[in-house]
Residue frames as a rotation matrix with the C-alpha (Angstrom) as fourth column:
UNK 1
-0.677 0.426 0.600 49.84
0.181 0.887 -0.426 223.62
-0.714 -0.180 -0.677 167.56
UNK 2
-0.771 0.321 0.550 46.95
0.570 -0.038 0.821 223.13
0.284 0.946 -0.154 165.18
UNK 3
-0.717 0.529 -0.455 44.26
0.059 -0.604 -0.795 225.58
-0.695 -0.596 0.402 165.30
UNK 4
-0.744 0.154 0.650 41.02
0.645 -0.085 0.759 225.31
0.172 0.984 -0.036 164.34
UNK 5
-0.978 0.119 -0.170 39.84
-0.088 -0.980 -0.180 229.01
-0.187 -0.161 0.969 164.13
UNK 6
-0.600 0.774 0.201 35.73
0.409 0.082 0.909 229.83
0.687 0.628 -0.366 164.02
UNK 7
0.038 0.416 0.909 33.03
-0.658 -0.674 0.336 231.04
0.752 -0.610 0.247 166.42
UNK 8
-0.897 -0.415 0.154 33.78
-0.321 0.371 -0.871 229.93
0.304 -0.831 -0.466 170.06
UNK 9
-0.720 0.585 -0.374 31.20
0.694 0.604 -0.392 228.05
-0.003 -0.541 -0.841 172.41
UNK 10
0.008 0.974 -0.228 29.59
0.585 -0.190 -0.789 231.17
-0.811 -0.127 -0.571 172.37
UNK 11
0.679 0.666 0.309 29.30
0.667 -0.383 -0.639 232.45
-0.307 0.640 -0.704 169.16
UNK 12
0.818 -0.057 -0.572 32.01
0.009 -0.994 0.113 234.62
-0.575 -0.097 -0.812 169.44
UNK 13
0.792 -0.376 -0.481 35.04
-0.582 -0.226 -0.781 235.02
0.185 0.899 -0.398 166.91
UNK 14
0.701 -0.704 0.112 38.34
0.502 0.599 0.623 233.61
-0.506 -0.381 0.774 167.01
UNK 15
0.920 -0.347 -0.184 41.65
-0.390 -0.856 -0.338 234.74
-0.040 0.383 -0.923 166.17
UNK 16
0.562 -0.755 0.338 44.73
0.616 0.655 0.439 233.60
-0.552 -0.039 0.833 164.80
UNK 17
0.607 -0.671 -0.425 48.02
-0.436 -0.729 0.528 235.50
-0.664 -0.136 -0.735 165.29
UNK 18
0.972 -0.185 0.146 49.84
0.231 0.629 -0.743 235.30
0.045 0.755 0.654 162.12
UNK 19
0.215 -0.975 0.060 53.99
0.612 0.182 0.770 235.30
-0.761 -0.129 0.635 161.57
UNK 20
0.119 -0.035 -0.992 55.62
-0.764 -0.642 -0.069 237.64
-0.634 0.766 -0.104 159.10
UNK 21
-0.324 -0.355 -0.877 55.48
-0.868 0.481 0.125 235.52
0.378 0.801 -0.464 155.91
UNK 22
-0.678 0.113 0.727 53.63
-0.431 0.740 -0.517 232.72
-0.596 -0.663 -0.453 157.76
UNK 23
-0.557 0.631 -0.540 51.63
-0.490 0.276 0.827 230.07
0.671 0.725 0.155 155.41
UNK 24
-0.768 0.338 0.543 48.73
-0.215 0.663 -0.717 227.91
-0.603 -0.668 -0.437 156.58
UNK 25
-0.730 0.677 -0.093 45.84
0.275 0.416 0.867 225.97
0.625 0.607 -0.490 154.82
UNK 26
-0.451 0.889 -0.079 42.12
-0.503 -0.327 -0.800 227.71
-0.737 -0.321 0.595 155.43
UNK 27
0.437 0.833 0.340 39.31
-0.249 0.475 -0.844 225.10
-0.864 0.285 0.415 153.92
UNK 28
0.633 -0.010 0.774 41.76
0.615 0.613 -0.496 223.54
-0.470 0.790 0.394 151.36
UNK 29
0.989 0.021 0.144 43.56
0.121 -0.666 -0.736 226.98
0.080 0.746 -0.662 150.73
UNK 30
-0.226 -0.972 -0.062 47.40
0.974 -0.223 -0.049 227.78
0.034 -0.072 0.997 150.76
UNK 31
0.668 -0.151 0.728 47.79
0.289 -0.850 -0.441 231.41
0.686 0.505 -0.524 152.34
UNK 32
-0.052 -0.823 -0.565 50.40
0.980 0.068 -0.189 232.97
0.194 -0.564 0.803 153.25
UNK 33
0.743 0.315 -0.590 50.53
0.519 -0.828 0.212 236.54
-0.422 -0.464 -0.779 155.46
UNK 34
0.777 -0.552 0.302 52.53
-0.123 -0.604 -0.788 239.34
0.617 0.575 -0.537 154.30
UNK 35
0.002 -0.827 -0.562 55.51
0.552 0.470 -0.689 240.70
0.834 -0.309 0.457 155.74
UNK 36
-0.567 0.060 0.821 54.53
-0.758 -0.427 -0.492 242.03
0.322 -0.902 0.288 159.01
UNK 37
-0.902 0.376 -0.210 52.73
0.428 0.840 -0.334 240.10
0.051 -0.391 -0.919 161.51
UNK 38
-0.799 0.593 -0.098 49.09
-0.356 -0.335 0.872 239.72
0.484 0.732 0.479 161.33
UNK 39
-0.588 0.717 0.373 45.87
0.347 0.641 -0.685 238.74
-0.730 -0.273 -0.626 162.93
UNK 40
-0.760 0.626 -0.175 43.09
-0.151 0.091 0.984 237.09
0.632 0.774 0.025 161.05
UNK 41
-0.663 0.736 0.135 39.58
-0.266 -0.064 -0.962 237.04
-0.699 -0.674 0.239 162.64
UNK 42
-0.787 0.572 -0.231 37.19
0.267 0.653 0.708 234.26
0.556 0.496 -0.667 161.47
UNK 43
-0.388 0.636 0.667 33.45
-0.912 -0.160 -0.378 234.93
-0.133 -0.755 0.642 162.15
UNK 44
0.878 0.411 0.244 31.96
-0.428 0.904 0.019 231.13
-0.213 -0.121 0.970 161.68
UNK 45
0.480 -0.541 0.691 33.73
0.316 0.841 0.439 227.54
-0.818 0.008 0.575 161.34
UNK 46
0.700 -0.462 -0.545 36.58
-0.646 -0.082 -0.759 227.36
0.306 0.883 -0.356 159.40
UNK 47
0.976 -0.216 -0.014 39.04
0.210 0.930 0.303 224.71
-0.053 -0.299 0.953 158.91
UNK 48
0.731 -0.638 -0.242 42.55
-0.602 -0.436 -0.669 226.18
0.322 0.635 -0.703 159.34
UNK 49
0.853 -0.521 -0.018 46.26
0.360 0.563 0.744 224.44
-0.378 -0.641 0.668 159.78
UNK 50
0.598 -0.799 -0.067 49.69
-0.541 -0.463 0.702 226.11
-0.592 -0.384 -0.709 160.50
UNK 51
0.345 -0.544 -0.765 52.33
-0.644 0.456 -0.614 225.10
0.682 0.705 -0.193 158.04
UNK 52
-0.378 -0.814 0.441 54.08
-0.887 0.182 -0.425 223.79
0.266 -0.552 -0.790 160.71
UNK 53
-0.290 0.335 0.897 51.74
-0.505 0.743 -0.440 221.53
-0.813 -0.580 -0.046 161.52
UNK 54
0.708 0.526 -0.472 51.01
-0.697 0.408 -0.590 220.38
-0.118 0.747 0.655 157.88
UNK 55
0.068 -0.759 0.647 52.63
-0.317 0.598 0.736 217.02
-0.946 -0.255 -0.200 157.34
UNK 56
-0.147 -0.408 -0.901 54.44
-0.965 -0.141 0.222 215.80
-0.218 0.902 -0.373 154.27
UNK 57
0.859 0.510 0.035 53.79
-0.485 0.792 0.371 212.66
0.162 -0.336 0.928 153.02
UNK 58
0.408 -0.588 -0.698 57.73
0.166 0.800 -0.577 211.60
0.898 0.119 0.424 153.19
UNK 59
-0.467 -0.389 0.794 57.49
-0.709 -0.372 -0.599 212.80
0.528 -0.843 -0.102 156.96
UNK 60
0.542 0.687 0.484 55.04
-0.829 0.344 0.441 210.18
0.137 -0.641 0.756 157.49
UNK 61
-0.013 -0.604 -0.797 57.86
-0.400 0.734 -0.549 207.49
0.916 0.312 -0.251 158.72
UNK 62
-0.872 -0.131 0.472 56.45
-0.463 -0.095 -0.881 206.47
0.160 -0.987 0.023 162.38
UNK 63
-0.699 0.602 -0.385 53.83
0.667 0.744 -0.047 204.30
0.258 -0.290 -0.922 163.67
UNK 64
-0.118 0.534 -0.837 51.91
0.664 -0.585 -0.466 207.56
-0.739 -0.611 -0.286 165.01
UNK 65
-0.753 0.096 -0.651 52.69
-0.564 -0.605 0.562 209.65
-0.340 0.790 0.510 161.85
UNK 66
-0.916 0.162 -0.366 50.60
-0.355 0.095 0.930 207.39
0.186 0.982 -0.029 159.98
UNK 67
0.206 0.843 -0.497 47.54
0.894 -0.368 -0.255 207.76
-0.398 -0.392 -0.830 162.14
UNK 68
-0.118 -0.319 -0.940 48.16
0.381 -0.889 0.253 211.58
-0.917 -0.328 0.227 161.90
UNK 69
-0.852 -0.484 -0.200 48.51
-0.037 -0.326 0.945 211.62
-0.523 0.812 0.260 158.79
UNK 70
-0.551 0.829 0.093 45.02
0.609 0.324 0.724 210.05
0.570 0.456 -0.684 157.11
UNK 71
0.299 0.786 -0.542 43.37
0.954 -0.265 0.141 212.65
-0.033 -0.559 -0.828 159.72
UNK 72
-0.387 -0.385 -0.838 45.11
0.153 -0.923 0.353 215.37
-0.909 0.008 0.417 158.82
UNK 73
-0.987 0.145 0.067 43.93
0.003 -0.405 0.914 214.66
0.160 0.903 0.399 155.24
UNK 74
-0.534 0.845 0.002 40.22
0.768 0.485 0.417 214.25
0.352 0.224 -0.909 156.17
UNK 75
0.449 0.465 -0.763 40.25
0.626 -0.773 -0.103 217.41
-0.638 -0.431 -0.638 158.46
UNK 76
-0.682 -0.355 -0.640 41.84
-0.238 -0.720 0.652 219.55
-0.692 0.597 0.406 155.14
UNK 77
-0.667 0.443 -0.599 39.47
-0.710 -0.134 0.691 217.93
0.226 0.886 0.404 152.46
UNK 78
-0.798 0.481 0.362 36.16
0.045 0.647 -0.761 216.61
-0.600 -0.591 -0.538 154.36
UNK 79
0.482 0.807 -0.342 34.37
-0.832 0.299 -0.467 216.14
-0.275 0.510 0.815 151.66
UNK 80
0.335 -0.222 -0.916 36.76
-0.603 0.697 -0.389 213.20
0.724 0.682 0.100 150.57
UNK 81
0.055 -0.366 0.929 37.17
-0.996 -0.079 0.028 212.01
0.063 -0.927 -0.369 154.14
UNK 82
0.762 0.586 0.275 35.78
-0.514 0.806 -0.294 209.10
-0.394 0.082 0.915 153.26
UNK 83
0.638 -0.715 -0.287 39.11
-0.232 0.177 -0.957 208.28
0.734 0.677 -0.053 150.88
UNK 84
-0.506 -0.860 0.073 41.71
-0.552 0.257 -0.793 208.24
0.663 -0.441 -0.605 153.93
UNK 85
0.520 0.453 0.724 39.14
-0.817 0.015 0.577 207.04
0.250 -0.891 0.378 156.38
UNK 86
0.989 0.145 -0.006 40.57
-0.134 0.924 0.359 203.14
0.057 -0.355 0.933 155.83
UNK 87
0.247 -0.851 -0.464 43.78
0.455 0.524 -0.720 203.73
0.856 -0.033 0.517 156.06
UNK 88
-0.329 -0.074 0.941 43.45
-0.777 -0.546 -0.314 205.90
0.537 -0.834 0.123 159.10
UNK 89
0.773 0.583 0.252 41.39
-0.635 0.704 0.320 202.81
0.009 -0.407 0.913 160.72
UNK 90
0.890 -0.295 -0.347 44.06
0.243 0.952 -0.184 200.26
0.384 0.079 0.920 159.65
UNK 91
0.060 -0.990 0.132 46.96
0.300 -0.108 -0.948 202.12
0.952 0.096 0.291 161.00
UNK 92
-0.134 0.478 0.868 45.17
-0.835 -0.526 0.161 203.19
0.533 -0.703 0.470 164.03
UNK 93
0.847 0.442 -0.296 44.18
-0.439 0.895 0.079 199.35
0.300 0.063 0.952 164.16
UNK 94
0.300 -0.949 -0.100 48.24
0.222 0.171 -0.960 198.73
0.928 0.266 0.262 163.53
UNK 95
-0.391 -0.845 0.364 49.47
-0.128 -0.342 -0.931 200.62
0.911 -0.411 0.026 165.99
UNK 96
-0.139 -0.045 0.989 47.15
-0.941 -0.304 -0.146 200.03
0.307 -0.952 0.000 169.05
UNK 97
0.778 0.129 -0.614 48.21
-0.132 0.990 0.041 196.25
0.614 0.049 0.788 168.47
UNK 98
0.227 -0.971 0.076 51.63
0.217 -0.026 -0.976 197.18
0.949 0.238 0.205 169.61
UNK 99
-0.121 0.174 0.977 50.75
-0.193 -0.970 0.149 199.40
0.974 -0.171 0.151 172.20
UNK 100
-0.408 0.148 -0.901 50.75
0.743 0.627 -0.234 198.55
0.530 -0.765 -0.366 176.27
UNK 101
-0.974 0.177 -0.139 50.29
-0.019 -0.682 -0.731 201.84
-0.224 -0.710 0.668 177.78
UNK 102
-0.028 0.999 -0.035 46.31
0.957 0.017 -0.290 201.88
-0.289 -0.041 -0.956 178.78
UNK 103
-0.118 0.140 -0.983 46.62
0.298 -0.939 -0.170 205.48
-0.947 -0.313 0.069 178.82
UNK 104
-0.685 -0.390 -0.615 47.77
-0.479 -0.394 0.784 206.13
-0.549 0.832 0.083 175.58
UNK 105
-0.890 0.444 0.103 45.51
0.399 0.649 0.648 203.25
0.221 0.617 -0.755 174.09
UNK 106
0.008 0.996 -0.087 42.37
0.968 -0.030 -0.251 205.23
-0.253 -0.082 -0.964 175.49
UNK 107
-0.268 -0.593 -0.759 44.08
0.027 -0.793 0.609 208.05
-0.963 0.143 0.229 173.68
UNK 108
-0.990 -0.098 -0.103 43.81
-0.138 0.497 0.857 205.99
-0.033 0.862 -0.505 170.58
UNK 109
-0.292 0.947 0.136 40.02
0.954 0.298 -0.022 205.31
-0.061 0.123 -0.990 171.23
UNK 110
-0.096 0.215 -0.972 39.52
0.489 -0.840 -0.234 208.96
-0.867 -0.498 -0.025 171.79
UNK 111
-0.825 -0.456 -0.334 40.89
-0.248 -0.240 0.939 209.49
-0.508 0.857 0.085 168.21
UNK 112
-0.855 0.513 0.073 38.84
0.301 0.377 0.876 207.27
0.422 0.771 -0.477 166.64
UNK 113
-0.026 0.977 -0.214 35.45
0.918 -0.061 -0.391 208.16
-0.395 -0.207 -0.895 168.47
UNK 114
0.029 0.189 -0.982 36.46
-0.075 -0.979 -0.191 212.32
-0.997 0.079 -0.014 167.36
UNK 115
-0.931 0.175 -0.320 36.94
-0.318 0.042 0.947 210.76
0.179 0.984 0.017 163.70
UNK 116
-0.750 0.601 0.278 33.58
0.658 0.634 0.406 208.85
0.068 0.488 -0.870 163.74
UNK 117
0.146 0.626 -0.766 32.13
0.654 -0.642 -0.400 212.20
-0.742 -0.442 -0.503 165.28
UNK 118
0.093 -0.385 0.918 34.07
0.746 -0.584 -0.320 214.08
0.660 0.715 0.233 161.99
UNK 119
0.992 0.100 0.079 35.25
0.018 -0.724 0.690 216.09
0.126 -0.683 -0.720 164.75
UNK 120
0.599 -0.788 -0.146 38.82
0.583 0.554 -0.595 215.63
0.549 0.271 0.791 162.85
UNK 121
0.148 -0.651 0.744 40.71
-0.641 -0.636 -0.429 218.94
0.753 -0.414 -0.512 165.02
UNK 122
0.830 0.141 0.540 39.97
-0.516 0.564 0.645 216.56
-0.214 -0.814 0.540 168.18
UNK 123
0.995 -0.004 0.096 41.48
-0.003 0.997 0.073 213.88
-0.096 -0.073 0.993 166.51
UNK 124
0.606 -0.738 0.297 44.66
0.076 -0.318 -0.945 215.80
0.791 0.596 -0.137 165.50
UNK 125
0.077 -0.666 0.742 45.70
-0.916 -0.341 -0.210 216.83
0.393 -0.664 -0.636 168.97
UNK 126
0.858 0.182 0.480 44.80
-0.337 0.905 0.260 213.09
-0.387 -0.385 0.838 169.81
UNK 127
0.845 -0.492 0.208 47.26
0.535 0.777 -0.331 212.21
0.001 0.391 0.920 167.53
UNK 128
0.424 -0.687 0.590 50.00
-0.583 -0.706 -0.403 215.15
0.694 -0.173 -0.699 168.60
UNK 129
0.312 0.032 0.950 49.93
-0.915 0.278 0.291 213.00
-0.255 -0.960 0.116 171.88
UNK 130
0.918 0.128 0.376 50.56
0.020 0.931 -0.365 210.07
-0.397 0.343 0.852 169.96
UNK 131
0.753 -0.533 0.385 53.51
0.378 -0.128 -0.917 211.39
0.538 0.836 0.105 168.51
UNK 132
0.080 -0.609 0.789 55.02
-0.901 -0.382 -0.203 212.95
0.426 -0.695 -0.580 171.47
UNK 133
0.609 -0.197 0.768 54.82
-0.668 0.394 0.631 209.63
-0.427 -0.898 0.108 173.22
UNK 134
0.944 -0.259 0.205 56.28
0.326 0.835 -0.444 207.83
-0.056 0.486 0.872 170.67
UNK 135
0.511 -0.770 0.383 59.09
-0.128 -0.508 -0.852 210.66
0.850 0.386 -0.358 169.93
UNK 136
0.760 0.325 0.562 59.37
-0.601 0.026 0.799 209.98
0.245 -0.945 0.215 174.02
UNK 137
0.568 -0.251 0.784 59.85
-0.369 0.774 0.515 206.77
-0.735 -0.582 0.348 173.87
UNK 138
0.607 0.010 0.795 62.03
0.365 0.885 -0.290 205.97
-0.706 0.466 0.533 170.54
UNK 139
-0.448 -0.745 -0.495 63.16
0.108 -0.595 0.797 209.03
-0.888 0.303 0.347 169.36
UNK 140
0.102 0.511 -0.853 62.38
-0.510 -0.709 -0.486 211.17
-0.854 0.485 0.188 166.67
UNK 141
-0.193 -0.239 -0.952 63.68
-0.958 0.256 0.130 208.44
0.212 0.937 -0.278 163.65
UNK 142
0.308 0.610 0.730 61.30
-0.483 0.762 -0.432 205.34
-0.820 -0.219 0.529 164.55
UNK 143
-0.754 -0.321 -0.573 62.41
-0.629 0.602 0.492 202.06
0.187 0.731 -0.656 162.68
UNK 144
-0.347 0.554 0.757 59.73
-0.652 0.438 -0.619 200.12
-0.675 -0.708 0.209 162.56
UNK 145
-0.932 -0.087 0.351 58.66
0.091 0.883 0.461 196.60
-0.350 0.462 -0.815 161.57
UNK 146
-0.006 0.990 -0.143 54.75
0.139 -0.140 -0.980 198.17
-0.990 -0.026 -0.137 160.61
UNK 147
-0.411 -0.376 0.831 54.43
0.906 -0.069 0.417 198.24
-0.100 0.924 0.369 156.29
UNK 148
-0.538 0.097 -0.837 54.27
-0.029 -0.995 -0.097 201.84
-0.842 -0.027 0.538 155.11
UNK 149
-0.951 -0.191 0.245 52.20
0.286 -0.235 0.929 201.22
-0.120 0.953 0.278 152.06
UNK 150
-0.812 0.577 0.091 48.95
-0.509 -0.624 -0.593 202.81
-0.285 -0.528 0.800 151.62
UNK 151
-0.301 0.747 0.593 45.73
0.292 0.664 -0.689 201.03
-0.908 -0.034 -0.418 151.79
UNK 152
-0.890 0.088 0.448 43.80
0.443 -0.078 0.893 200.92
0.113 0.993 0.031 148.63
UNK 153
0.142 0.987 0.075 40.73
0.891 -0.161 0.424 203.11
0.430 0.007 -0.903 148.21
């Protein structure tokens, strides 16, 4: 899952157990660990995500990816958060038109309130959940009748 690695509630470090040859993005960076496994040990905030969890943009092909996606770019380069915010909003906007489950739609409000907090890790696992219910219910290659182009701005 996505981890983001810094000093805990209290103050104390965090730690994040690396793969041999694992990559992951730390505040915007691309590193990858050698070839043994590794722990790293952050003493203050830091923004990190797991390759695995880094989406492409020609992965974004789902009603839930493309929430996921504008918040993934705002919690890798918050200073330009501002840039994906509106298409995160309109697709967020998009998708909890569609949407019946209450649960899932106060899932969707959750999201947005941890973006307007710029509390963008929140919003990521918000939107993991979003994705699992969709992958749930529809399967992992979603046709859908939403337009994939990207807002302007």
């Amino acid at each position: 899952m996505l981890a983001q690695i810094g000093t805990g509630a209290f103050g104390m470090p965090l730690k994040l157990s690396l793969k041999p040859g694992e990559r992951f993005v730390l505040n915007g960076a691309v590193v990858q660990n050698g070839d043994r496994r590794g722990v790293l040990v952050l003493q203050n905030k830091a923004s990190v995500l797991r390759e695995k969890d880094i989406m492409q943009q020609e992965e974004v092909t789902s009603p839930a990816r493309r929430v996921y996606f504008p918040v993934m770019m705002m919690y890798l380069d918050e200073a330009s958060a501002a840039r994906y915010y509106a298409e995160f909003a309109q697709r967020l906007n998009e998708l909890m038109g569609v949407l019946r489950n209450a649960d899932i739609l106060s899932d969707c409000v959750m999201i947005s309130t941890h973006v307007m907090s710029r509390e963008y890790y929140k919003a990521l696992m918000g939107c993991r959940k979003l994705i699992e219910y969709e992958d749930e219910r529809l399967g992992l290659h979603v046709a859908s009748g939403l337009p994939t182009g990207r807002a302007a701005g």
